[in-house]
Each structure stands twice: as C-alpha cells, then as structure tokens.
ZAMARGU-4260 file (C-alpha; in steps of 0.2 Angstrom, whole numbers, plus 5000, padded with zeros to 4 digits):
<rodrens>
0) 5091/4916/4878 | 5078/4920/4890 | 5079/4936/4899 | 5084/4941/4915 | 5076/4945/4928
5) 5080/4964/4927 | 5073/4964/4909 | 5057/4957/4916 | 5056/4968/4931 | 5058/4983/4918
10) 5046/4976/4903 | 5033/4976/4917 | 5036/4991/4924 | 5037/4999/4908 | 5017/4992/4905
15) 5013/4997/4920 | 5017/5015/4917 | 5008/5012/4899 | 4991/5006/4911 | 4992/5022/4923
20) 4992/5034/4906 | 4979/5025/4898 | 4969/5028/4916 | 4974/5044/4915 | 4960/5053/4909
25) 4942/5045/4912 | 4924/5052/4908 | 4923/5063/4926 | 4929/5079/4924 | 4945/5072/4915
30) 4951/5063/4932 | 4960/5046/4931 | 4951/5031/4929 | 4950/5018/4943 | 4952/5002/4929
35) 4954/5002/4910 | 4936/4993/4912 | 4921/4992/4922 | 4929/5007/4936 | 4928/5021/4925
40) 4925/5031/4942 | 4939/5041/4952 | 4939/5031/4967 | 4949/5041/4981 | 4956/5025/4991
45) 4961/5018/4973 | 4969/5034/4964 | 4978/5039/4982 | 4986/5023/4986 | 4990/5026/4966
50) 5000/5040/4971 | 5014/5031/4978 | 5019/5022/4962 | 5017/5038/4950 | 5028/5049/4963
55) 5043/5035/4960 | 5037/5033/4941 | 5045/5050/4940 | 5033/5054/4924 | 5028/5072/4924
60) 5010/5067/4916 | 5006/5056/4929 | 5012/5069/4943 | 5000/5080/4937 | 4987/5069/4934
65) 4988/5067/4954 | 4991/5086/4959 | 4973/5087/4952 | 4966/5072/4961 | 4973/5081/4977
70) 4967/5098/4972 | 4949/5093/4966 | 4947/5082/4985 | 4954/5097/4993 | 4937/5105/4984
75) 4924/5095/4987 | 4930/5090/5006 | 4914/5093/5017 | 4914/5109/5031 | 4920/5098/5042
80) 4934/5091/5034 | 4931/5072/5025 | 4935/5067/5011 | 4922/5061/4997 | 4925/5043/4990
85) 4923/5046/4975 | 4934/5061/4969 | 4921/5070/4958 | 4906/5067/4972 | 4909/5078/4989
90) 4890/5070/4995 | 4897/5051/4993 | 4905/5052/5009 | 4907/5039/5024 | 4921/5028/5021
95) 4934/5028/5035 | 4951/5029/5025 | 4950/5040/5012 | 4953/5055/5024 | 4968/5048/5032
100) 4974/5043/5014 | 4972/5062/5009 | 4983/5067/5024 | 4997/5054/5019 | 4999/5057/5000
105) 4996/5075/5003 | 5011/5076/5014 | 5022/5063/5002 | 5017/5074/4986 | 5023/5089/4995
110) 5037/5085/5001 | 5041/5078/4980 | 5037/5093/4973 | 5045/5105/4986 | 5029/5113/4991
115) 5027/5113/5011 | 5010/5124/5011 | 5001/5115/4995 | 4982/5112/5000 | 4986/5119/5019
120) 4969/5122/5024 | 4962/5107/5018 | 4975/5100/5026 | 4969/5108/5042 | 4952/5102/5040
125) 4957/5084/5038 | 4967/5083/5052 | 4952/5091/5064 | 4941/5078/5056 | 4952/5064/5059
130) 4954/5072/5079 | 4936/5068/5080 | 4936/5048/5076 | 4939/5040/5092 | 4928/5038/5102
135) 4938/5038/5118 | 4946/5052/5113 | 4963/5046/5113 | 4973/5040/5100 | 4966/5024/5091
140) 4951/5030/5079 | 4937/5020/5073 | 4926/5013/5060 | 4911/5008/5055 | 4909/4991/5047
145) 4914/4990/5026 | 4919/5007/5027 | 4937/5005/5023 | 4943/4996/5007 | 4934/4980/5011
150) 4916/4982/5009 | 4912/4967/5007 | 4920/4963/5023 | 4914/4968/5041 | 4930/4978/5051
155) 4923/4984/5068 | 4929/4996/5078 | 4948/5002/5079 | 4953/4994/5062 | 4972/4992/5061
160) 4975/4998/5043 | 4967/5013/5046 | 4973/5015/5061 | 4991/5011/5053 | 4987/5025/5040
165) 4983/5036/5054 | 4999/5034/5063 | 5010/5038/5045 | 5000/5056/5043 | 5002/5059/5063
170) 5022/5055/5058 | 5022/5066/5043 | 5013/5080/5047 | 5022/5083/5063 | 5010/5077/5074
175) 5022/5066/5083 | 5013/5066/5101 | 4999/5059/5095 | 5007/5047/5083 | 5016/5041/5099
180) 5002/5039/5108 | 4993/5030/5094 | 5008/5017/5093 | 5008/5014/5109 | 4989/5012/5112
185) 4991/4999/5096 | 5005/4990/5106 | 4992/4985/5120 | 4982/4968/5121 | 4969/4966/5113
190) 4957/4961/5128 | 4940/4948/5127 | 4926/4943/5139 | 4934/4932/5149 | 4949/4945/5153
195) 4944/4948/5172 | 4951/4965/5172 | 4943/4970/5155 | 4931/4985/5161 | 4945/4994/5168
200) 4957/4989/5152 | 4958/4999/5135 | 4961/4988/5120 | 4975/4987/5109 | 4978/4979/5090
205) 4992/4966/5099 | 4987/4947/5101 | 4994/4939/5117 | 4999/4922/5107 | 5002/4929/5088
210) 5018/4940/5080 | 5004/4949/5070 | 4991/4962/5075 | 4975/4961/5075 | 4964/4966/5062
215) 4952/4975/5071 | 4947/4977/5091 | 4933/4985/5101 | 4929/4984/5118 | 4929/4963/5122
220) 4928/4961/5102 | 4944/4957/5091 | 4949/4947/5075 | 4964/4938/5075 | 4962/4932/5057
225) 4976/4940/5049 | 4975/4957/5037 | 4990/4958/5025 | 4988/4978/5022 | 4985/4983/5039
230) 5001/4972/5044 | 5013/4976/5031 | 5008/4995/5034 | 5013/4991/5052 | 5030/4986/5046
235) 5033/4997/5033 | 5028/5014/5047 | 5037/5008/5059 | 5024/5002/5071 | 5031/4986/5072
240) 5050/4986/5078 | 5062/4976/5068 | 5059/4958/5078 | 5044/4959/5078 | 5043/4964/5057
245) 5052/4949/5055 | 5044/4937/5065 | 5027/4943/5057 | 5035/4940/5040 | 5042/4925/5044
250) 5023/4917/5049 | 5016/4923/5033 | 5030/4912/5025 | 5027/4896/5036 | 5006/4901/5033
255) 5007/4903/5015 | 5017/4885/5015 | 5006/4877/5025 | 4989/4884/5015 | 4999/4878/4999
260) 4999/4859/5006 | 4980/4861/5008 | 4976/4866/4991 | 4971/4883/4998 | 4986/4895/4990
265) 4992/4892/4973 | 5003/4905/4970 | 5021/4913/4977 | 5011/4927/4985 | 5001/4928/5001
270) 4982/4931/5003 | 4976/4947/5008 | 4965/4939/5023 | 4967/4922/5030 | 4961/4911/5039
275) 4949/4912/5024 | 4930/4914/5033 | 4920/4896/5028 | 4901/4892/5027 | 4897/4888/5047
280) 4910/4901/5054 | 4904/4915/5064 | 4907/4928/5053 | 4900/4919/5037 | 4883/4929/5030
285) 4873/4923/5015 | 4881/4940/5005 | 4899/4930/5006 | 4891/4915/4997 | 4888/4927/4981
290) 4900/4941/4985 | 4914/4936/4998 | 4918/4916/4993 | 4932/4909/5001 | 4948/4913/4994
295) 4940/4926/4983 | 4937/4946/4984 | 4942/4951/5003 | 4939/4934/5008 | 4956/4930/5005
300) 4959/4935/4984 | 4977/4937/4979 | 4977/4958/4978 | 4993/4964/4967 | 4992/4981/4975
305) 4992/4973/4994 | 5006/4963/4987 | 5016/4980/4982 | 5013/4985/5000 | 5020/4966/5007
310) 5036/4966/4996 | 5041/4984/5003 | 5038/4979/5019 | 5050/4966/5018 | 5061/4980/5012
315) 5059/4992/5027 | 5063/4975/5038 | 5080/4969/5029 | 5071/4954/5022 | 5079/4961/5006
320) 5082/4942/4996 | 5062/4937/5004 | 5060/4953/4993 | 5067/4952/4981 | 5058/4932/4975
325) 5041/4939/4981 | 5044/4952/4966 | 5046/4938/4953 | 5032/4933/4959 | 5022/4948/4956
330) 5031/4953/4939 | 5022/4933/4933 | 5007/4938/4941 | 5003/4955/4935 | 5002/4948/4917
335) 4988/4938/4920 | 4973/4945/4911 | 4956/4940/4908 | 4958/4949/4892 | 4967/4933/4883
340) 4974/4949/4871 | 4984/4958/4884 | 5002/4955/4889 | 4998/4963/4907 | 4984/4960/4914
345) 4988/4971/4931 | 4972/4963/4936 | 4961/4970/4953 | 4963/4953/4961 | 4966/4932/4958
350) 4956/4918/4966 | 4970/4909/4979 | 4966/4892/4975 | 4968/4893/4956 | 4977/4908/4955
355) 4967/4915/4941 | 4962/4935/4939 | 4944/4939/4946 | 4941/4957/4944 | 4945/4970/4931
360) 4960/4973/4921 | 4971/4987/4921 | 4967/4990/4939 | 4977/5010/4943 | 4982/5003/4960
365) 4988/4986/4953 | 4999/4995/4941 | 5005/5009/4951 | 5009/4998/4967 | 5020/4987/4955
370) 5031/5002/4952 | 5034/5005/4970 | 5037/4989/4975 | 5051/4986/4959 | 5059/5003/4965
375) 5058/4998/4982 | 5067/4982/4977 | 5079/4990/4965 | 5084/5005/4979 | 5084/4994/4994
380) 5074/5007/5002 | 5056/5012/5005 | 5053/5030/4998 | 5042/5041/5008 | 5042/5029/5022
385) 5060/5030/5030 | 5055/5046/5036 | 5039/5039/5045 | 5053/5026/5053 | 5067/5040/5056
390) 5053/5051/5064 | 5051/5038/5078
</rodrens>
C-alpha cells in the first residue's frame, strides 16, 4: 500500500529536520552552514529566513543553533546598526534585507522563548538604521540594485519584499505608525513618464491594471513582472486584504497554467519571477546569458524556500485546499537531488522548464521553509504571522 499523504508529509519533514542538524555546525566559528555543500558560509538572509522553520521544528539543538546566529549578528553589527551578510564578517556589509530580516526573526525568537528584552540594544540600532533607508523620509525604504536575495537580479528603488519585511518588524516591534504609513504608501500607484501629474505624485508598489504588486518602483520606474516572495510576504503580513490575497493567488494559478501550455513551467509549483526576462528584453545584460538564463536562478528557477513562503500565504488567505495540493507538490520536489544517493535533495533551486535541481543540496532554507509550510498546513494557521495581521 502506498503511503498517505500524512506519512509523506512527515517522512520529509522528518529529513528536513535531519538536513538543518547536519548544517548545524560549519567550519566558521561553529555557525550553521548555509548548504551541506558548496555554502559552507553562514549567510545571514539564508540562516534567518531559516529561523522560521526551526522555531516550529520545536528541536532544542536547532533553537540554539539560532540563538547564536542572533547573538553573534548582534556582535558584529556596524556603529550604526547593519547587519553583515555574512554572520561571521561584520565588514561584508551592503545588502538591503538582512537588517530588516534581523529585526523580524529577532522579535519572533523572542516572543518563542519568552524573552522581551533579548539583544534590545542591537535591536535599537537596527531600527535607527532601517529609519535611515528612504530616501523621502517617509515610509517606503530603498535599495540598491542585487542587494537583496537576488543578486544576480537588478531591484531598484523601493523593492517590495523588502519593503514587505519592513512593514512585519514595524508590526512586531510596535512601531505601528510607521508600519501604517508604510502600508499605505505601498497601497499607492505605482506612477510612469507618461502620468501627467507624476512630479507632484509619490509612488507606490500597486499596479493600476494587475491584482499583484510591483516588484519594485522609483520615481517614473517600476516592474510589473511578478516577485513570488515579495507578493506572498504581502499576503501573509497582511498588506494585502483578503480580496485582494485571493485575487493575486488566483492569477498565479491561471499564470502558472498558462506557462505550463507553453512548455515554460513544468512543475505543480510557481516560478519565483515571471514573465521570465528573454534575450532582446530591456532588462536582459550579457551576465544573465551565463548566470541568470531563463527559467533558471532569479530569472524564474523553482525556489523550494519561496515555495514555503507561497503555500503559507495561501494559508493566511483561506485558500486552505490550494494549500494543501501546493504542499504535495513540494513534499515531490524537495526529494529531488543532484546527488543520485540522497532520498532528499532539499535542493537551492530547479530549472522551470525541466524541473530539475540547479544548485546545491541540502540547502538550510529549503529544508527549514518546508517545515513551516507543512506546519502551516497541518495547523491551518501561519505562526508568527497572525499577530502581524491581528496588529493591523
């Protein structure tokens, strides 16, 4: 008898659990590694977004494994309150999320442990840091191009997911003024050249003719091409109300099937980016024909850690039976390997077209996102996040 879909669910989180211990200890100062291979460095973005799968793991190894990626941040943060990229490295700085990453898993790992004041002057420093990234001095902050996750991947301006992950610590750290403002900044158009009231206009992450946000904007500039993570973080904080959640869900599904008839999608799970960016667009730069292909990398690869992040989404939006398939899909997924010996793979990406794992196995945030988005499933509920929503 085959086994049901609970057992599979379980067997995989079960290797996904056995993934982040292996990763647990790497060859910089004892901190976790970011991939059983090739990423033996603490990457911040990587071992934060981590986080969110050990704190529901419940393992006590694993909890402290992240109380000492917090605490050794917290130590090598610059004077003015950054976070490094790398955990070990406080002079490999400059990327735009890892600072509002800190502030978010800081808060959620205090409120798991009990401990309000845990790192509170770091805490302090991050927020005055992150006060100090837009540029209008409003709400919406800014970025520098391949700064965030993607860096093979120009986002200009007022990014959404970072901006998404800005709006979560505002929420958690009581800051909800600002985080009110931010939402409601994001809520605006986003405006172009040919707007005739633009100069007296400030842009917004909302497209006039889409259900999505977009990716990034800046002055006349804006992508409409769609950013999974920076949408489903929309849906998941709250950002988005409920109709609109569900309308944005609902395009992904008709996307996906759609990109599926074209031979561009062969899987059950959407690309991180798409309209995928072809030779002859405008953003298309001789580095994507070795680095950034289409369908592969940030140009649209199948990312199992994004598709943690999408399934919860469909969660905090109802879309609970939408969930619930989109995790099957994952548990398949997550056992592909380039390592033919491996039962689970829990592989950094997968080409779209083929469906076939592209990066490196045993990726930390592959595995621990899998965790939260089975116990997502499993509770119909998004930990951590419903306070976020409540808050608003």
């Amino acid at each position: 008898m085959p086994p049901s879909t609970n057992d599979t669910v379980e067997q995989a989180r079960q290797a996904a659990i056995d993934v982040l211990l292996a990763n647990r200890h790497g060859p910089y100062h004892g901190l976790p590694r970011t991939a059983g291979w090739g990423y033996p460095e603490p990457y911040t973005r990587d071992l934060l977004i981590a986080g969110l799968g050990i704190l529901v793991s419940g393992d006590e190894r694993l909890i402290a494994s992240l109380r000492k990626v917090l605490e050794t941040l917290a130590a090598n943060q610059t004077p003015r309150g950054h976070i490094p990229s790398l955990v070990h490295a406080p002079d490999d700085r400059g990327a735009s999320d890892t600072t509002p990453l800190f502030l978010v898993m800081l808060a959620i790992y205090r409120r798991s442990v009990g401990e309000p004041e845990f790192l509170a002057e770091a805490a302090e420093k991050a927020l005055t840091w992150m006060a100090y990234t837009s540029p209008s001095d409003r709400a919406l902050v800014a970025q520098l191009p391949t700064t965030d996750w993607r860096d093979e991947q120009v986002v200009t301006g007022f990014g959404l997911y970072v901006n998404t992950l800005t709006y979560a610590f505002l929420r958690l750290h009581g800051r909800a003024e600002r985080a009110a403002e931010l939402a409601a900044m994001m809520g605006r158009f986003t405006i172009t050249a040919d707007d005739e009231a633009s100069r007296k206009m400030h842009e917004g992450l909302t497209l006039k003719r889409k259900p999505y946000y977009a990716m990034c904007s800046f002055k006349v500039f804006s992508s409409e091409r769609f950013d999974l993570l920076g949408n489903s973080l929309a849906i998941l904080t709250g950002i988005a109300p409920v109709s609109r959640a569900k309308a944005i869900l609902a395009w992904i599904e008709r996307e996906c099937q759609a990109m599926r008839a074209h031979g561009d999608l062969a899987v059950g799970l959407a690309p991180n980016f798409f309209p995928f960016v072809r030779p002859g667009d405008p953003e298309w730069s001789r580095r994507y024909e070795r680095h950034n292909r289409p369908g592969l990398y940030h140009n649209g690869g199948i990312w199992p850690f994004v598709s943690g992040f999408h399934i919860a989404a469909m969660v905090a939006a109802g879309r609970l039976h939408l969930a619930r398939r989109k995790l099957t899909a994952l548990t398949e997924l997550v056992r592909r390997a380039k390592d033919p010996t491996l039962d689970y793979g829990f592989n950094e990406y997968l080409q779209a077209q083929d469906g076939q794992p592209r990066g490196q196995d045993w990726q930390s945030w592959s595995a621990a996102m899998y965790l939260y988005a089975a116990a997502c499933v499993q509770q119909e509920r998004t930990p951590f996040f419903e306070e976020v929503r409540e808050a608003k």
